[in-house]
N, C-alpha and C positions, 0 to 999 in steps of 0.2 A: 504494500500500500504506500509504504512511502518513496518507494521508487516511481509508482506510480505521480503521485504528487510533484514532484522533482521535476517529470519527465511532462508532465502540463505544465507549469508553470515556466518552466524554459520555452516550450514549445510554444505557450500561448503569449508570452511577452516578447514573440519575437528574437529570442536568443541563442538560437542554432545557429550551424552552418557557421559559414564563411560570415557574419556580420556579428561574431561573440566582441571579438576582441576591440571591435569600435561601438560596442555597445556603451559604454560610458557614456554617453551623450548629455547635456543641459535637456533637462525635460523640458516640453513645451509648457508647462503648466503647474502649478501647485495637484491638482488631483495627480498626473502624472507622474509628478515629483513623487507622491504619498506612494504607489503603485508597486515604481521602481524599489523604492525602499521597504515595500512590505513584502517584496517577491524576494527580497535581500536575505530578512532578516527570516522569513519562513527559510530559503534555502540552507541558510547558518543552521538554523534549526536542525532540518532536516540530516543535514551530516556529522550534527553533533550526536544525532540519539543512533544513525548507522554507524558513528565510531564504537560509541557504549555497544551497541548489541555486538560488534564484531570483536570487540577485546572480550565480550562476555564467554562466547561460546566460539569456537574454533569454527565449526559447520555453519555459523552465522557469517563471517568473513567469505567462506568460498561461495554461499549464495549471494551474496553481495554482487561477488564478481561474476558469476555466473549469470547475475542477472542484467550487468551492464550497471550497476552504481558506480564503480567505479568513471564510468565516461560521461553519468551524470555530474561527477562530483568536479572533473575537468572542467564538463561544460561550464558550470558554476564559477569557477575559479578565473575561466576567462573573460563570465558575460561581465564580469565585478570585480576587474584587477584592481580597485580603488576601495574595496570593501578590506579594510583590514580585518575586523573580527568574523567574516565568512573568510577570508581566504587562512586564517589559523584554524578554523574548526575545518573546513577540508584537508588542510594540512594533517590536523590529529588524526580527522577518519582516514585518511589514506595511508600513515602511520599504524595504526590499529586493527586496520585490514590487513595491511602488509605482514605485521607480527605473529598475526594468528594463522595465517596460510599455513597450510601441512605441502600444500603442492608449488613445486615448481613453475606448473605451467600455468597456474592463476597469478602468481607474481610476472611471468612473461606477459598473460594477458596484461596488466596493468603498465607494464613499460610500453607495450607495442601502444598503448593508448594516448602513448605521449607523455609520461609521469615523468619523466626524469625533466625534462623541457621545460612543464611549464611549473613543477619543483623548485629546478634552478632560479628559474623567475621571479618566483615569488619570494622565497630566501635574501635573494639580493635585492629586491625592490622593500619588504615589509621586514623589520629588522623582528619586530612584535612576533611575525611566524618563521625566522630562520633555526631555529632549534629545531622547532617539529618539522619541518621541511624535510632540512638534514638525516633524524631522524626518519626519517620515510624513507628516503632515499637511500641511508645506509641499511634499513633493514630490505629493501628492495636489491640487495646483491650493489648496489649502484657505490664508486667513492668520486662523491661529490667534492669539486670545485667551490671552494669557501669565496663569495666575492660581494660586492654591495654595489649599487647602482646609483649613480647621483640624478637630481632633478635633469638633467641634461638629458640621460638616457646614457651615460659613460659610465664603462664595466671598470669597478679599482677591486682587487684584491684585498680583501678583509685582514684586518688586521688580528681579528679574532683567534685564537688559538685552541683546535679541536683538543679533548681531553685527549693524552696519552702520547701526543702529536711531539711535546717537548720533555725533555728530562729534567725532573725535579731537581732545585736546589737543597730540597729537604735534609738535612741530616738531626739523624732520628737524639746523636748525644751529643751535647752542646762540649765542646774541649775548651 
């Protein structure tokens, strides 16, 4: 049912295909305005309670992807590159999905869907969903390119440092 929901609400606002990614537009109107934002805030929704169910149960995750949420969850991510707190709850659900997968070939379905692409994107564009990004992406077999994105649309290298990435100064007896 909630893929269902997903899959109207994209479909009925106009936000498939090839017009996702210039979907951001200045609404013509305040009712518009309301529309766009409440098609938002339901999709956030909706991949917040598909991350819960798929961390819940393992066999909740591969019908997910079996059932195509995962390409909803894209879609989402592209029709609303400006949504920060929908493109972090996609981040977790696809993180979450990714985790519980027993099969190879449902993590393959979810790459071939474009997950590493618009992953990366989001990571370095939302600093708010670069952890859970990441996350997704390294439990998707994927080692992700750490970088940040300026208003410009210019790719810099993140200054961030993955856990494990550098050798501790730590010394455990002080001399």
């Amino acid at each position: 049912s909630i893929l269902q929901i997903m899959q109207h609400y994209l479909s009925n606002g106009k936000l498939t295909g090839s017009q996702q990614v210039k979907n951001e537009r200045q609404p013509q109107n305040m009712d518009e305005n309301r529309r766009m934002k409440s098609r938002a805030i339901l999709l956030e929704h909706a991949c917040g309670i598909l991350g819960a169910m798929s961390l819940r149960e393992s066999q909740n995750a591969h019908l997910i992807v079996e059932g195509n949420g995962h390409i909803l969850i894209f879609q989402a991510m592209r029709a609303f590159p400006n949504k920060v707190t929908l493109q972090r709850q996609c981040c977790l659900a696809v993180r979450n999905i990714a985790s519980r997968l027993i099969s190879d070939e449902d993590k393959a379905k979810i790459l071939d869907a474009g997950a590493e692409d618009v992953l990366q994107a989001i990571a370095g564009k939302h600093p708010a969903s670069a952890e859970e990004s990441y996350a997704a992406l390294r439990d998707l077999g994927c080692n992700p390119t750490m970088y940040q994105v300026d208003e410009y649309g210019n790719y810099a290298r993140s200054t961030t440092e993955a856990f494990g990435t550098v050798k501790s100064n730590f010394r455990p007896v002080y001399e």
